[in-house]
C-alpha positions in Angstrom: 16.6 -24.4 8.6 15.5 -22.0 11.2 12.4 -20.4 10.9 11.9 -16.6 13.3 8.7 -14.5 12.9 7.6 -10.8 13.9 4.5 -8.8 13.8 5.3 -5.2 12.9 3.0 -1.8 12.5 3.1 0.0 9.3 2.4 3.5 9.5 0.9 5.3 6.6 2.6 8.6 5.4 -1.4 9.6 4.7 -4.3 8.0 5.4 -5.3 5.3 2.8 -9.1 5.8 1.7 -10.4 3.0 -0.5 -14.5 2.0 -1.0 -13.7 -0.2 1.7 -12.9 1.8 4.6 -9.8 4.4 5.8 -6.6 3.0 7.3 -3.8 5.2 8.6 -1.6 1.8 9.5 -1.4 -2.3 8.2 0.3 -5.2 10.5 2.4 -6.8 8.5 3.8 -10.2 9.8 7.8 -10.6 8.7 8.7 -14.1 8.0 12.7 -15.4 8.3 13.9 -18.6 6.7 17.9 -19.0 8.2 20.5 -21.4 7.3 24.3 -21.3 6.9 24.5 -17.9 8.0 22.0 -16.5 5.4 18.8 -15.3 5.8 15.7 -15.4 3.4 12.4 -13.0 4.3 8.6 -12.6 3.3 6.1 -11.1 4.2 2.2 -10.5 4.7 -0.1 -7.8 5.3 -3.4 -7.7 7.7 -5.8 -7.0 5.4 -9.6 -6.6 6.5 -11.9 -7.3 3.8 -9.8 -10.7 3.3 -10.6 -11.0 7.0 -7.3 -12.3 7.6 -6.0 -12.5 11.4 -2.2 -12.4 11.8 -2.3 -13.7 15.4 -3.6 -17.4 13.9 -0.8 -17.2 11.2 1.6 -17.1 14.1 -0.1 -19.9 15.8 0.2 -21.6 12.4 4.0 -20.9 12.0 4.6 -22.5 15.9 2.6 -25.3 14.6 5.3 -26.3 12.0 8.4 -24.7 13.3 9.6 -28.0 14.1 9.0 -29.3 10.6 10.9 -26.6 8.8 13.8 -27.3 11.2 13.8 -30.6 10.0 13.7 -29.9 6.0 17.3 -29.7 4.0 17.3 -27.3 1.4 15.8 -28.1 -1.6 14.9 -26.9 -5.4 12.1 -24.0 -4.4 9.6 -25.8 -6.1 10.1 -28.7 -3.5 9.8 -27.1 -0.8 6.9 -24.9 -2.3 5.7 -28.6 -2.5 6.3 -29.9 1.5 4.3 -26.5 2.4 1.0 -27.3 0.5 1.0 -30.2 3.1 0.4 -28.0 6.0 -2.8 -26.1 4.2 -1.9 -22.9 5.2 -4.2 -19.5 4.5 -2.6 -18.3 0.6 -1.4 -15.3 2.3 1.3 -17.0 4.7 2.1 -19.6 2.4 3.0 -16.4 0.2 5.5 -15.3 2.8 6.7 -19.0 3.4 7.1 -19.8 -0.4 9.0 -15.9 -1.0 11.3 -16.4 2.3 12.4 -19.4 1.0 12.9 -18.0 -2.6 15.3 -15.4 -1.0 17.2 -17.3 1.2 17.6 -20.4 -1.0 19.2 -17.7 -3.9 21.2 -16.1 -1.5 22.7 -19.9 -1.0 22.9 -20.2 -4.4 24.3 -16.6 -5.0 21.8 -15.9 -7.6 18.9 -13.7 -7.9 15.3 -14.8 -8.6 15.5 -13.3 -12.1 18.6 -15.5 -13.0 17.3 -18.6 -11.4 14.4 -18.1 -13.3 15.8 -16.9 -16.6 12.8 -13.7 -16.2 13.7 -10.6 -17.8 15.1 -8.3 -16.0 14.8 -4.8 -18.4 12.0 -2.5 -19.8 10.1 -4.0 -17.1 6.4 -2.1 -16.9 5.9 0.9 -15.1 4.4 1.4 -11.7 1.4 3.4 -11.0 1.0 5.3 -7.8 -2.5 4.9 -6.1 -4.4 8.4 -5.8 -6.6 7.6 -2.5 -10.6 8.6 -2.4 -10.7 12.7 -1.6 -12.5 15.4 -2.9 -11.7 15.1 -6.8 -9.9 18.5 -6.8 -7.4 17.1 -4.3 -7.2 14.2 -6.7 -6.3 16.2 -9.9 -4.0 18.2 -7.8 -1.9 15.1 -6.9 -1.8 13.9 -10.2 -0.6 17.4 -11.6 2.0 17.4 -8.8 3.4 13.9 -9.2 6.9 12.9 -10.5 5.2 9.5 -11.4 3.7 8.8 -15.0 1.0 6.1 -14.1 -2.1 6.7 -11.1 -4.5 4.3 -10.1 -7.6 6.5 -8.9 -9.6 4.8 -6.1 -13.3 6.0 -6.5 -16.4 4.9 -4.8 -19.1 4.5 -7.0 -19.2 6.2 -10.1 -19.4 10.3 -10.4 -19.4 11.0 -14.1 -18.2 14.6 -13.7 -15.4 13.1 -12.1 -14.1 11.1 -14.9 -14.5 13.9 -16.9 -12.0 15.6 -15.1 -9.8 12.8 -14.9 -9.4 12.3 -18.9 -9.0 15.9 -18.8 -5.6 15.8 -17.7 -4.4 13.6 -20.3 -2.7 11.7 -18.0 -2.4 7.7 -18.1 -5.2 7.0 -15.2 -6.9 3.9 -14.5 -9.5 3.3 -11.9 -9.9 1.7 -9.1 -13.8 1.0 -7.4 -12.9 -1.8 -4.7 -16.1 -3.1 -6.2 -18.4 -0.4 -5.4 -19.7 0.4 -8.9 -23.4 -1.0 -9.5 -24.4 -3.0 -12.6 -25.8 0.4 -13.9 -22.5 1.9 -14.0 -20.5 -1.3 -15.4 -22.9 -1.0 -18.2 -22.9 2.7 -18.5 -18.8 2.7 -18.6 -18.3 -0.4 -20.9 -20.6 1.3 -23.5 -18.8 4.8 -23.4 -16.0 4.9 -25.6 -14.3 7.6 -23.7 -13.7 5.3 -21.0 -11.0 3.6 -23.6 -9.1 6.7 -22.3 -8.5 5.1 -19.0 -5.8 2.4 -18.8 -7.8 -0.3 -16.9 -10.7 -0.6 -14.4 -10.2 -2.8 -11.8 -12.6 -5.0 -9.4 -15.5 -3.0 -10.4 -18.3 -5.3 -8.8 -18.2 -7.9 -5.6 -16.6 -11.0 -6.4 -18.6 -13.5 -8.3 -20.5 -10.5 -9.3 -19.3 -9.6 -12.8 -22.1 -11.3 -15.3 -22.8 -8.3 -16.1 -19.4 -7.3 -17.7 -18.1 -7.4 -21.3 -14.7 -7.5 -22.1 -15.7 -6.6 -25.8 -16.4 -3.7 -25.6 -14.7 -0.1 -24.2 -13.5 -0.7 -20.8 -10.5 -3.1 -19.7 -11.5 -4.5 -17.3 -9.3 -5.7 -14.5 -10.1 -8.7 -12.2 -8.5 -8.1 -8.9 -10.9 -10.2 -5.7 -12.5 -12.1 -8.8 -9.2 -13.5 -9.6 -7.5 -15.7 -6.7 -5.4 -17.8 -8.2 -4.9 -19.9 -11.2 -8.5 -21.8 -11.1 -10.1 -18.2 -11.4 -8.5 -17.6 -14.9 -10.7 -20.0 -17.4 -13.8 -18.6 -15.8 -13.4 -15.0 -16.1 -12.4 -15.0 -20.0 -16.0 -13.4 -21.2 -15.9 -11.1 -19.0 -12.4 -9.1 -18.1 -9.4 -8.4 -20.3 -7.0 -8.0 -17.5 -6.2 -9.4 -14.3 -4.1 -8.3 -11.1 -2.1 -10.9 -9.6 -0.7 -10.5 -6.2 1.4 -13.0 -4.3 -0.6 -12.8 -1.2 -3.8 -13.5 -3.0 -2.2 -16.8 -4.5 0.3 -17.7 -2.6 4.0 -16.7 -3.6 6.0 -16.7 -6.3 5.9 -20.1 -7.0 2.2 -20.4 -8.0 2.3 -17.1 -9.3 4.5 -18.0 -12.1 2.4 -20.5 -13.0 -0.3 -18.4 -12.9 1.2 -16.0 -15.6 2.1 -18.6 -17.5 -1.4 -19.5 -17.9 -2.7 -16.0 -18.2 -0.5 -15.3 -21.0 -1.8 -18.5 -22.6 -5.4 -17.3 -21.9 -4.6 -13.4 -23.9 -5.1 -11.8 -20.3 -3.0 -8.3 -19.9 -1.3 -9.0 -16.5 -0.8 -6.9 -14.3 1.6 -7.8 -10.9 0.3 -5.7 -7.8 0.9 -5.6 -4.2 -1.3 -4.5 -1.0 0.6 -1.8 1.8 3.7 -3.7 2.1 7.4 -2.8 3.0 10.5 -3.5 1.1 10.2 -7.1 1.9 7.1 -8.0 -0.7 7.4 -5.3 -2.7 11.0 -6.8 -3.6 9.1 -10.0 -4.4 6.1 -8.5 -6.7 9.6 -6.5 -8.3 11.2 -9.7 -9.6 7.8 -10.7 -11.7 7.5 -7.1 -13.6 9.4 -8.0 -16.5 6.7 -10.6 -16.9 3.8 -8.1 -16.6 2.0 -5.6 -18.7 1.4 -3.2 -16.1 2.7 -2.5 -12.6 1.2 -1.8 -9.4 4.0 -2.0 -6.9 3.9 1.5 -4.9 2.9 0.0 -1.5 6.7 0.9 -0.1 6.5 3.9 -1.1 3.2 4.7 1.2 4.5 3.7 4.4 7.0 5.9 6.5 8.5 3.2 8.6 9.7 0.7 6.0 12.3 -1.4 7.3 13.6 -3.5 4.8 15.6 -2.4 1.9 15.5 -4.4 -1.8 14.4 -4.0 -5.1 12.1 -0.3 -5.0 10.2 1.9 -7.2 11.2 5.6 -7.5 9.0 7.8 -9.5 7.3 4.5 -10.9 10.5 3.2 -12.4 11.4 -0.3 -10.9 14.5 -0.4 -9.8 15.4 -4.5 -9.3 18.6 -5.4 -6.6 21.4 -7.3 -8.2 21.8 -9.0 -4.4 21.3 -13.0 -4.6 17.6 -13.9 -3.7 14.7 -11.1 -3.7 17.9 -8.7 -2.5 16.4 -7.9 0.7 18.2 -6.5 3.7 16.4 -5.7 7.2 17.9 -2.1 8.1 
């Protein structure tokens, strides 16, 4: 099994704003996973406030090319298996562990849904991020848009704002990148107007969220506070919801396993992504029919994709019926 990787620039169609900063591009690093002629990809993204450095996951991947040209294709699981060996950061085991779910069903002429018996129809619905701008600009979007769902990034909490947000009667939920204080979190959970809004996402720092109750109005939504399976038992007083994304993780394998659990646990799941191309949005598509919400718009944000796969147009997710994840490089 031949292993290739590639850092590429994506370029934004808009700038991004979040709590966290403005970005008008993401590095992404593109993973390949060859053998027999076919050829499996993943995929992560440089993200900042995860403080993750692409040119070390490159120095990773040279470290144990010549151990993945050594391994025989196994069951997914296995090999998932062989790469906890090498401790890698979550986020390029994530593009590992989906490369290798690609490539091995494209070997096997099978998608991931079939290998994986996961349903495939009335998956959930997409939401479309509405970046931080004046909230006119916001509203304006959301009146404009073909899409059903938006997630609304804020930072901190304008009450006036939300008041124009329910007004449009829209489904909305809202997204602080952990900027609200514990003022606000108590303000919003005991307002039952905030019912209105689908969910509210990461609204403190992570290991910050004593203060929430998931009794009361608001859904929350645990996005940083919720890494990875071990994150789920400790979080149950506190957030009705979580976000799982592969990167955060670390693929599809442990994310099943993950949902699995959460389901177990009476968390609303929801599957989201970070600005990604084709290649791990097509991953994030194959879990939807698993999920109770969708947040899987990053392709559609960037104006240089170059993979094509499983998409989302107008919110709908529309899953290949290729072998693997589907995905192509165009």
């Amino acid at each position: 099994m031949e292993l290739r990787f590639e850092i590429k620039q994506l370029r934004l169609k808009e700038t991004f704003s979040i709590a966290y900063g403005n970005y008008d591009t993401r590095e992404a690093l593109l993973v390949e996973l060859a053998c027999a002629g076919s050829k499996g990809y993943g995929e992560c993204v440089a993200i900042d406030y995860y403080r993750i450095n692409l040119q070390e996951f490159v120095l990773s991947l040279k470290k144990i090319q010549h151990q993945i040209a050594r391994q025989g294709i196994v069951r997914p699981k296995d090999f998932f298996s062989f790469l906890l060996g090498f401790s890698l950061h979550p986020f390029l085991l994530s593009a590992l562990d989906c490369a290798y779910w690609d490539l091995f069903g494209k070997l096997e002429n099978k998608s991931f849904v079939e290998l994986n018996g996961l349903p495939s129809e009335n998956t959930a619905e997409s939401s479309l991020t509405i970046s931080i701008s004046e909230i006119g600009h916001q509203v304006e979007k959301i009146r404009k848009s073909k899409w059903n769902r938006f997630k609304v990034k804020c930072k901190g909490l304008n009450k006036l704002h939300l008041e124009k947000l329910l007004q449009l009667e829209r489904n909305i939920a809202l997204d602080s990148n952990a900027s609200f204080t514990d003022e606000d979190c108590i303000w919003l959970q005991e307002n039952h107007e905030v019912r209105k809004f689908s969910y509210l996402e990461q609204p403190r720092p992570a290991d910050s969220f004593q203060v929430l109750r998931k009794d009361r109005f608001a859904n929350w939504m645990a996005d940083e506070d919720c890494q990875n399976i071990s994150s789920l038992e400790r979080l149950i007083p506190f957030y009705k919801s979580i976000n799982i994304k592969l990167m955060k993780c670390g693929g599809l394998t442990p994310a099943l396993d993950m949902m699995e659990k959460a389901r177990a646990l009476n968390y609303k799941i929801m599957i989201g992504c970070m600005t990604e191309s084709t290649v791990g949005i097509s991953a994030g598509c194959a879990l939807a029919g698993l999920a109770d919400y969708a947040d899987l718009d990053g392709a559609n944000l960037i104006s240089n994709d170059y993979a094509s796969g499983s998409f989302v147009e107008n919110g709908n997710i529309i899953l290949s019926s290729k072998p693997g994840l589907g995905i192509k490089m165009m």
